[in-house]
N, C-alpha and C positions, 0 to 999 in steps of 0.2 A: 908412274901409274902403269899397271900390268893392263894386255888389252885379251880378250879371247876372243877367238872367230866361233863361233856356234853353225855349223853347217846347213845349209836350205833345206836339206836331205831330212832334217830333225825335227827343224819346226815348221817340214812344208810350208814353207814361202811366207808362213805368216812373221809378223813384226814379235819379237823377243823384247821384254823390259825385264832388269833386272832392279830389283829394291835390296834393300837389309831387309834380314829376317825381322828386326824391330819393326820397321814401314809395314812390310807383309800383314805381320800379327796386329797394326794397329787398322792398315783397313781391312780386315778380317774380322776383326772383331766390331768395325764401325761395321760394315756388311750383315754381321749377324741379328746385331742389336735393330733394324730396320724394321717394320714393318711388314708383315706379310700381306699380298693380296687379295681381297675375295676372288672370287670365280669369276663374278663381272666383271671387276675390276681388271681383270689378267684377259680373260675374253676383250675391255676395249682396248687395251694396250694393245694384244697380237694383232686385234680388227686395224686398228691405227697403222701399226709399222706395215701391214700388207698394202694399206693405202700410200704408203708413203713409199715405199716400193715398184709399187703401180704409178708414180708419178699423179696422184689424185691427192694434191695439196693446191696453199696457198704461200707464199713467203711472204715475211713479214711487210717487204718493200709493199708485196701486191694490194695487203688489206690495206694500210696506211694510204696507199692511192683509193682506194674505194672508199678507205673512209673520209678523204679528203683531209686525211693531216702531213 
């Protein structure tokens, strides 16, 4: 098995995966075929992730105690 070092310098610091061009094209195409979202729909998502950012959640341990199960 051949190994390559891909430099930090290149993918600033982020994490590299590599697939086959097969895998690529198959979730590219599952990617594409998805559903788009309304405008509310993408407005509550980005509203969510900012909350979830902000630490203004709950995990799931915490509801499951509140709900008492």
């Amino acid at each position: 098995m051949n190994t390559i070092t891909i430099s930090k310098k290149i993918t600033k610091g982020e994490e590299l995966i590599v697939v086959s061009r097969k895998e690529y094209e198959n979730l590219l195409r599952a990617w594409l075929s998805t559903e788009r979202l309304t405008k509310k729909e993408a407005h509550a998502v980005k509203s969510g992730l900012r909350q979830i950012e902000n630490g203004n959640f709950f995990t799931s341990k915490q509801v499951k105690h509140a709900l008492g199960i």
